[in-house]
C-alpha positions as CSV (number, residue, x, y, z in Angstrom):
1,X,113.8,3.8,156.6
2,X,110.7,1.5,156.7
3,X,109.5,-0.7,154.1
4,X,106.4,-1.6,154.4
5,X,103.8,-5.0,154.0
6,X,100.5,-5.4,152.5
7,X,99.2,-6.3,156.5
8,X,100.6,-2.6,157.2
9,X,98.9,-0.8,154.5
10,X,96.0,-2.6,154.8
11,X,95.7,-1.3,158.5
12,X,96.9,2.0,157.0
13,X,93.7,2.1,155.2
14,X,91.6,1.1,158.3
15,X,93.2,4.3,160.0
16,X,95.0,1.9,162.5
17,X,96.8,4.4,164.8
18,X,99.5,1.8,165.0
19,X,100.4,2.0,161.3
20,X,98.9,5.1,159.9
21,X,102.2,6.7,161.8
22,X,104.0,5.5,158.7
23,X,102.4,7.6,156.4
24,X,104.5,10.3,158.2
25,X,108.1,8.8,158.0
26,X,110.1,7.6,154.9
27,X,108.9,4.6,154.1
28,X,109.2,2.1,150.6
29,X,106.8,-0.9,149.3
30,X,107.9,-3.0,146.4
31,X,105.7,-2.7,143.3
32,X,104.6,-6.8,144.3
33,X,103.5,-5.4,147.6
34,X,101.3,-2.6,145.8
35,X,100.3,-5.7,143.3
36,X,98.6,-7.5,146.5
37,X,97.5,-4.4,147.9
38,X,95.5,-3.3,144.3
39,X,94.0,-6.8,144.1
40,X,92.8,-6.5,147.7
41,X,90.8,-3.3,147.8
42,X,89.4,-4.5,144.3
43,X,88.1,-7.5,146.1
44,X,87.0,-6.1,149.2
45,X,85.9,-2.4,147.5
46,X,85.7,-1.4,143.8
47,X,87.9,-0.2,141.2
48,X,87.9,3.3,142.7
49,X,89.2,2.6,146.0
50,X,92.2,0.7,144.6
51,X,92.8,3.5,142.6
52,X,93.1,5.8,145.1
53,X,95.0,3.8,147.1
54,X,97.5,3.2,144.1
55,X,98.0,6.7,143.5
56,X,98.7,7.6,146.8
57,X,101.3,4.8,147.1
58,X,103.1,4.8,143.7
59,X,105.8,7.6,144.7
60,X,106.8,5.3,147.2
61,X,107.0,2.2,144.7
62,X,109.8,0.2,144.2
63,X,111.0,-1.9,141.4
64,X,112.8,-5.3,142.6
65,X,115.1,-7.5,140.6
66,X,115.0,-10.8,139.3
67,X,118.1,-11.5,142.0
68,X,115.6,-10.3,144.1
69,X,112.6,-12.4,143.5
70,X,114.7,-15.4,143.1
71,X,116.0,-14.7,146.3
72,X,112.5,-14.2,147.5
73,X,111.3,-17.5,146.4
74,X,114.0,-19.6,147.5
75,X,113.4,-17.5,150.9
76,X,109.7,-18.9,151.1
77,X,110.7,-22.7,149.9
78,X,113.2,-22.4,153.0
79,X,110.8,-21.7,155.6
80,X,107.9,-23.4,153.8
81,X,106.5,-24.3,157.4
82,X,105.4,-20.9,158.1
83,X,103.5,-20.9,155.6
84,X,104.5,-17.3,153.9
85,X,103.2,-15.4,150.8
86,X,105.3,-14.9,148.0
87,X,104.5,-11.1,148.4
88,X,105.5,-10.8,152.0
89,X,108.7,-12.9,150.9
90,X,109.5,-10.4,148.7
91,X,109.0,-7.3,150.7
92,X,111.1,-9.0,153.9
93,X,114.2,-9.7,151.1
94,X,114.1,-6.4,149.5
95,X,114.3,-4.8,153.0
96,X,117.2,-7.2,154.4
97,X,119.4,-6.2,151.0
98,X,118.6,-2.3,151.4
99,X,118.9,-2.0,154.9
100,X,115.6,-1.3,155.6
101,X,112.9,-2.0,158.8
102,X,110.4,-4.7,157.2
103,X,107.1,-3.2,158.8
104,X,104.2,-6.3,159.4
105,X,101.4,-8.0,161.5
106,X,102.5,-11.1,160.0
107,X,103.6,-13.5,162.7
108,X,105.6,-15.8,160.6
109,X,108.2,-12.9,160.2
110,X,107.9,-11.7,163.9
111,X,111.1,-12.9,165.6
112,X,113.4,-12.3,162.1
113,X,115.8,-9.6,162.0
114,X,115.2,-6.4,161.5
115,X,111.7,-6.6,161.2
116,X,108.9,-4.4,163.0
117,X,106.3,-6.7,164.2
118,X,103.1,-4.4,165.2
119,X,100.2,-6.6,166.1
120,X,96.6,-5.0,165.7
């Protein structure tokens, strides 16, 4: 199973060939992930399209714990050099404790394991 970044659902919503494929397989996104995503499209579009966008995303929402985000945050203050969101942080720890593919563009999490690096 695939869990996927805010990069990969941003080029969802592009129709990116490369990405959209995901919409098709069982995939996850932490409820941070959908966070970054809503505040996007809000910025980029309205109101409207982030609704949309949230709706169509929320069955495959989930909660993470606070080991979790602790996790997550002493994850990004390790690799501080990359210079990695929070978000993504989050997304890339929730996969490696589930067992699950961490779907990005992201190049700071391109070589890590078990991760699905798809460039544009």
């Amino acid at each position: 199973m695939y869990c996927l970044d805010t990069y990969a659902l941003w080029e969802i919503q592009f129709a990116n060939e490369k990405f959209v494929k995901f919409l098709k397989e069982d995939f996850v996104i932490t409820e941070w992930t959908l966070i970054e995503f809503y505040k996007t499209l809000l910025r980029e579009y309205n109101q409207q399209t982030a609704d949309y966008w949230s709706r169509r995303l929320l069955p495959h929402c989930k909660n993470i714990s606070i080991e979790i985000a602790l996790k997550s945050v002493l994850y990004q203050h390790e690799n501080k050099k990359e210079n990695m969101s929070l978000f993504d942080c989050i997304g890339y720890i929730y996969s490696q404790e589930n067992n699950l593919v961490f779907v990005t563009g992201d190049k700071a999490f391109r070589n890590r394991a078990k991760v699905l690096f798809i460039q544009k």
